[in-house]
N, C-alpha and C positions, 0 to 999 in steps of 0.2 A: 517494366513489369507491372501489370495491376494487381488488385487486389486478394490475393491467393488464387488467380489466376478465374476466377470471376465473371475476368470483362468488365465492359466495360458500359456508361448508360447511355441508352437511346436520347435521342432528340437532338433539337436545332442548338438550345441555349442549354449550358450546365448550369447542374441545381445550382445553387448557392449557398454555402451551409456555414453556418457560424456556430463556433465550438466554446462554450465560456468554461474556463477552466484550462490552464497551461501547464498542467504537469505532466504525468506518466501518460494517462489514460486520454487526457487534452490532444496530446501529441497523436499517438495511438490511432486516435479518430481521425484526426487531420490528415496526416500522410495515409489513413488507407482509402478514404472518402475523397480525396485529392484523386491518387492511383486508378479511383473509376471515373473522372473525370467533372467533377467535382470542381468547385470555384470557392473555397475554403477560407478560413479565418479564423483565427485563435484568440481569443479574447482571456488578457489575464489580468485579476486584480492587483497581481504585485507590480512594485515599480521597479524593481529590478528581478532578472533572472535567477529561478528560485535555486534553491542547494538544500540536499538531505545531508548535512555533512553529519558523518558519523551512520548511517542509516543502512542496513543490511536487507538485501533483499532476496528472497529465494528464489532461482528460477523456476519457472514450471512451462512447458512448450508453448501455453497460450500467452503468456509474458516475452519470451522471447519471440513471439512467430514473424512478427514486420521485420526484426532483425535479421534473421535467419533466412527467409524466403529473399530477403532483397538483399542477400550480404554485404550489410552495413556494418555488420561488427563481427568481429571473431572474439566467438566467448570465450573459447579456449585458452586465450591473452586474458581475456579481464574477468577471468570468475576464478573461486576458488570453489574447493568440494573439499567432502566429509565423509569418508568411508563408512564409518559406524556410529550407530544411535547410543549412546553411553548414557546409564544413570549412575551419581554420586549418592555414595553413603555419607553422613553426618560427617566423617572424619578423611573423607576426599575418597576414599577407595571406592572401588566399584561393583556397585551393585547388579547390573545387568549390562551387555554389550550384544549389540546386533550389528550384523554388515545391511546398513541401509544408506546408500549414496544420495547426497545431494549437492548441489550445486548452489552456490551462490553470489551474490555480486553486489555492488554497491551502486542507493541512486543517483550518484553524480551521473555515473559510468553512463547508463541506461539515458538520463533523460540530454545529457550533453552529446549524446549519438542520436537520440528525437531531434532535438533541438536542430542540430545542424543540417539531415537529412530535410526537413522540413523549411527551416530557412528563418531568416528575420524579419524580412519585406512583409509577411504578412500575421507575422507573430505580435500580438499589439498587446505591451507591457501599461499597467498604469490604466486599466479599465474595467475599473470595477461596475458590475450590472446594475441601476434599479430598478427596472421595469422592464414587463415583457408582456405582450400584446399581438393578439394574433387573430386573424379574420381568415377565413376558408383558401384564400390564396397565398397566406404568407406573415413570417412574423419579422415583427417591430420589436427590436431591443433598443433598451434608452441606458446611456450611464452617465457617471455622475456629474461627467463635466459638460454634459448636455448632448452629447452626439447622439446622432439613431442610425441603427442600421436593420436593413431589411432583409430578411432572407428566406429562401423556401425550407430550411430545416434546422432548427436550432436543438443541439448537442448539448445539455447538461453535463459537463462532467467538471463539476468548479467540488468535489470534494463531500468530506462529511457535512460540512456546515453550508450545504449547498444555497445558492441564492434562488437558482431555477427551482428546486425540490420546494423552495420557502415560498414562491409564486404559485405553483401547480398545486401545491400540495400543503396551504397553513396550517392546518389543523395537524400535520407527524411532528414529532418531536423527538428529539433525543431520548434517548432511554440512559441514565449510569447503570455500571453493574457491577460497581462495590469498590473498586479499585482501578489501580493505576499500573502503567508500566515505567518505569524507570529504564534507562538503556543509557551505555558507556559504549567506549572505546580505549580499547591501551594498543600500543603499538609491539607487539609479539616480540620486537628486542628488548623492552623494557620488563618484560616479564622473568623470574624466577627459571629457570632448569626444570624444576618439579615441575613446574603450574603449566608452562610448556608443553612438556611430557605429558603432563596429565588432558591436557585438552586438546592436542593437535589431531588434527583428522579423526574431527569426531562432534557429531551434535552431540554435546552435553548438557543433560538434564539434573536438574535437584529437584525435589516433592518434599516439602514436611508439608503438617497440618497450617492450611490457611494461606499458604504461598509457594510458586515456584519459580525458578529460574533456568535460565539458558545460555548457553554459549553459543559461538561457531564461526569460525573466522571470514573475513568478507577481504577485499582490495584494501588495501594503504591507499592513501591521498592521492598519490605519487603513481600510483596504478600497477605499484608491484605486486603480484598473485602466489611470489614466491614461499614456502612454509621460512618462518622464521623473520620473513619482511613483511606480513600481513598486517592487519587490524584485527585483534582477538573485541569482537559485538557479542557485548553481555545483553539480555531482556532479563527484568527480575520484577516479574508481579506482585505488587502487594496491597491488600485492602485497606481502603481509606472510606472511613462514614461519611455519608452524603451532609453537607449540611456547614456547619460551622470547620471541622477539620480540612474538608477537600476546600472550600474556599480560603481557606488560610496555605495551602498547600498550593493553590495556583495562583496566589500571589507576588507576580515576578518582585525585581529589584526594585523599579520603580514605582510598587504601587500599583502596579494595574490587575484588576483579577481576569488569568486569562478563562478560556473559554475550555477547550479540548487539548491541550498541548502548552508545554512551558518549553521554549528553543534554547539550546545550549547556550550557556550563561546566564542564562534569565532565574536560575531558582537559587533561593539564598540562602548566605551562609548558616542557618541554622538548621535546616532541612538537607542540606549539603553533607553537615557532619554529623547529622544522622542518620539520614543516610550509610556514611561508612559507618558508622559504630554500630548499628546492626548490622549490618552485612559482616564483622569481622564474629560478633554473637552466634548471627544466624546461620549462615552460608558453609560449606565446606572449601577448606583451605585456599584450595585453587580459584573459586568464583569467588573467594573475599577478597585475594589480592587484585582480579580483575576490577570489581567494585573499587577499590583504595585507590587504584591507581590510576583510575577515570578522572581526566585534566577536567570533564564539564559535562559532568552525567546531564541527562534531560528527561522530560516524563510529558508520559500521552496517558489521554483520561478514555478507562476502557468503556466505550457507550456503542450502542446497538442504533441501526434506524433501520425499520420496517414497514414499507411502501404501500400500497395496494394497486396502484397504478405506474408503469412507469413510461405510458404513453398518450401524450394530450394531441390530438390533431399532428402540429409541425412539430410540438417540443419532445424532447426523448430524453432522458435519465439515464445515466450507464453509470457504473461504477461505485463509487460510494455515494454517488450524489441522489444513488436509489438506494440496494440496500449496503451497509455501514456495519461490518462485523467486526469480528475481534480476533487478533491476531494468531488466534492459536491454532488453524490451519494452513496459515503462510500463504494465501489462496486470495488475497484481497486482488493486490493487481491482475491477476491470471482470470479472475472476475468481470472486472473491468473490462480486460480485451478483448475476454468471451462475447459480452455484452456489445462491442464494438464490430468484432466481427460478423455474428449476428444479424446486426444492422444492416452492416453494408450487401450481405448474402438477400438478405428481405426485397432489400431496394433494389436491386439487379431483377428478382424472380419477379416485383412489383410492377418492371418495365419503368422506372422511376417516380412511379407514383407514390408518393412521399406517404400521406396517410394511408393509402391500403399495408405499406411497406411495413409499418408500424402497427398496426392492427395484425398485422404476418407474425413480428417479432415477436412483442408481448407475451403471450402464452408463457412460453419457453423459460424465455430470463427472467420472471415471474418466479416460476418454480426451482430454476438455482438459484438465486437470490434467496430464497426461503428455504433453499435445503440446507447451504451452507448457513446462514441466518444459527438455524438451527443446531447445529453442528457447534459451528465456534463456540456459542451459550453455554451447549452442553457443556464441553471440551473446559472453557474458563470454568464455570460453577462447578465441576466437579475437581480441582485443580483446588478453587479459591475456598470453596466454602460446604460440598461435600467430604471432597477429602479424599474419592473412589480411586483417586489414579492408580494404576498398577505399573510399577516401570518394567519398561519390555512392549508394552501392549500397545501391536501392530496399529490400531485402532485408532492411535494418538497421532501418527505419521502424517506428516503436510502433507495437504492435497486439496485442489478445487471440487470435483466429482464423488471420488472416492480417496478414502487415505489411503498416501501413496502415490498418486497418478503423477508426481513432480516429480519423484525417484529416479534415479538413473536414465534422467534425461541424458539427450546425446548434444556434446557443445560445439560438436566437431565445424 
C-alpha cells in the first residue's frame, strides 16, 4: 500500500530522504516517504530507543491515519475513551457534564507500532546532528562522531528544541509562557471507589483562578485498555516565574538545569512534596488523590516556537521542530502528521521535484501552524492567567482545525 494511496514517484533512482528526529512524527515521515518509494533514514540523537512512559496521547484521525490505512494496529485493543467532558467543583462534585467522546492511547503504544513497521536496519540510534549543508542538488548532514551523509530531502522533525530549526532558522527562539505542566500516573486499582467513580469515562477538568488540571485514562504498561486496569493521566498546570524559580524548578537530582522537560525521577524531593501539598490544598478530592498517588510525577516547560519559514530548498520542518504549541488543544501530534502528509501529497503533484514540492507545501502548514499557534496561547493564557474559562464551553474541546475534529473518532 502507498501512501494514502498517492502513488507512487516517478524516476529511475529514489529520492533519498533522511529524517532527523526518531519519534512519533520521525516515524510518521519515514514509513509514509518510504510507501512512495522513497530510500529513507531516521536519524536519532538518543542512544537508546525512546519511551514516553507515563505519556497520554489523544487520538485524532491524522495521528492515527499510517495506522489505520495500513492496519498496523487495532486501536480498538490499545486506546481507551471518555464519554463525557466533566468539570469539578472545589469540593469534587460536578459542575457541568457533556457527552463528548474521545479517545485515547498511550506513546509507548503508537511509536513501538512506528518503530516496528519501520524496522531497525535503517533506524540509526546515537546520531546526534551538527551540521547541515546544502547546494542546489542535495544536502550534506554531519554528526557528531564525524559521519556525513547526503541526501535529496532532509526532514526536520528532531522536536521543540529542533537542531534543523536551530540551522535554518538562528535567530527563533523559544518563547516561556508562565508555566509549567506537571503530569502523573496511578494505576486505576490503586485508586479510592469514590475517586474511581468520580473520574471514569470521563475528561475531567478543574479551573480555579491561575491553574488547571486534567484527568483521563490512557493504556496500563501492560496494555490493558480494560476500565478499572487503566492508568488514570493527570495534567495539572501551574505558573512558575521566569527567572530564578523556573530555574531552580528544572534542576534535576544531579544538578543539571534541564531545558524543556524534567523525566520521571528526575525532579527532587522538595518540589516532589510540593507538589502533593498543594494539590491536596488546591485540587478537588479525586485529582488530589491522583496527584498523591503519582509513584514519579514529571514536568514539561509550557514554551511557544513561531516559524516564519518552514521551507529552505531540500530542508523541510514539520511538526514541533516548526511550530511548538501548548498542550491545550491535544492537536500537537495530529500537527505533525498533517504536516507530513502534506509533504508527501506535494512531492507526488511535484513529479518529485523535491524544491518545487516544498515551495507547493508551505503556504498551507504555514497557516495551521499559526492558527493552532494561536489557539493553544489563547486556550492556556485564558486558563492560566486571565481566568475566562467557562466550564462546559464547546470552544475548549481538542482539536487540530477546529475544536472538536478528534471527537468521536471511529478506532474500529
Amino acid at each position: 500500500m502507498t501512501a494514502g494511496g498517492t502513488g507512487r514517484l516517478p524516476g529511475r533512482r529514489p529520492l533519498r530522504v533522511a529524517v532527523l528526529g526518531g519519534s512519533l512524527i520521525g516515524l510518521t515521515t519515514a514509513l509514509v516517504f518510504r510507501d512512495l518509494g522513497c530510500d529513507v533514514d531516521v536519524y536519532e540523537r538518543s542512544r537508546s530507543p525512546l519511551e514516553g512512559r507515563g505519556v497520554g496521547i489523544v487520538l485524532h484521525p491524522a495521528t492515527a491515519r499510517y495506522l489505520l490505512e495500513n492496519r498496523l494496529l487495532d486501536l480498538a485493543a490499545v486506546s481507551t475513551s471518555a464519554t463525557y467532558h466533566r468539570y469539578l467543583a472545589d469540593d469534587g462534585s460536578v459542575l457541568t457534564e457533556d457527552a463528548r467522546r474521545h479517545h485515547f492511547t498511550g506513546y509507548n503504544t503508537l511509536y513501538g507500532t512506528l518503530l516496528r513497521a519501520f524496522g531497525r536496519d535503517r533506524y540509526h540510534l546515537d546520531s546526534e546532528a551538527t551540521g547541515i549543508a546544502q547546494t542546489a542538488d542535495e544536502v550534506r548532514v554531519t554528526f557528531a562522531d564525524g559521519r556525513t551523509v547526503d541526501c535529496d530531502l532532509l526532514v526536520g522533525a528532531d522536536g521543540v528544541s529542533s537542531f534543523t530549526r536551530r540551522a535554518v532558522l538562528p535567530d527563533v527562539r523559544q518563547r516561556y509562557g508562565g508555566y509549567v505542566a506537571w503530569r502523573g500516573v496511578v494505576d486505576e486499582r490503586e485508586l479510592s471507589p469514590a475517586t474511581f467513580a468520580a473520574l471514569d469515562d470521563s475528561l475531567t477538568y478543574y479551573v480555579r483562578p491561575g491553574t488547571h488540571a486534567l484527568t483521563y485514562p490512557i493504556p496500563n504498561y501492560d496494555g490493558a485498555v480494560e476500565p478499572g486496569r487503566r492508568l488514570m493521566n493527570l495534567v495539572w498546570y501551574r505558573n512558575v516565574p521566569e527567572g530564578a524559580p523556573l530555574d531552580d524548578l528544572l534542576t534535576d537530582r544531579s544538578g543539571r538545569r534541564r531545558d524543556v522537560s524534567l523525566p520521571p525521577g528526575a525532579v527532587r524531593d522538595e518540589h516532589l512534596a510540593e507538589f502533593r501539598a498543594t494539590a491536596r490544598e488546591q485540587l478537588p478530592p479525586p485529582l488530589a488523590e491522583v496527584a498523591a498517588r503519582s509513584q514519579a510525577p514529571f514536568l514539561q516547560v509550557m514554551v511557544d516556537v513561531d516559524v516564519p519559514r518552514m521551507a529552505f530548498g531540500r530542508v523541510a520542518l514539520v511538526g514541533d521542530a516548526a511550530f511548538a504549541v501548548r498542550p491545550h488543544a491535544a492537536a500537537a501530534t495530529a500537527k505533525g502528521a498533517e504536516d507530513v502528509w502534506a509533504l508527501a501529497a506535494a512531492l507526488v503533484r511535484s513529479g518529485g521535484d523535491v524544491p518545487e514540492a516544498l515551495r507547493l507545501w508551505e503556504p498551507a502548514q504555514l497557516d495551521l501552524g499559526r492558527a493552532l499557534l494561536a489557539r493553544t496561547r489563547h486556550l492556556g493564557e485564558g486558563a492560566q492567567f486571565r481566568s475566562d474559562w467557562v466550564p462546559g464551553d464547546p470552544s475548549l474541546t481538542f482539536g487540530l482545525r477546529v475544536p472538536g475534529d478528534s471527537a468521536d473518532m471511529p478506532v474500529q
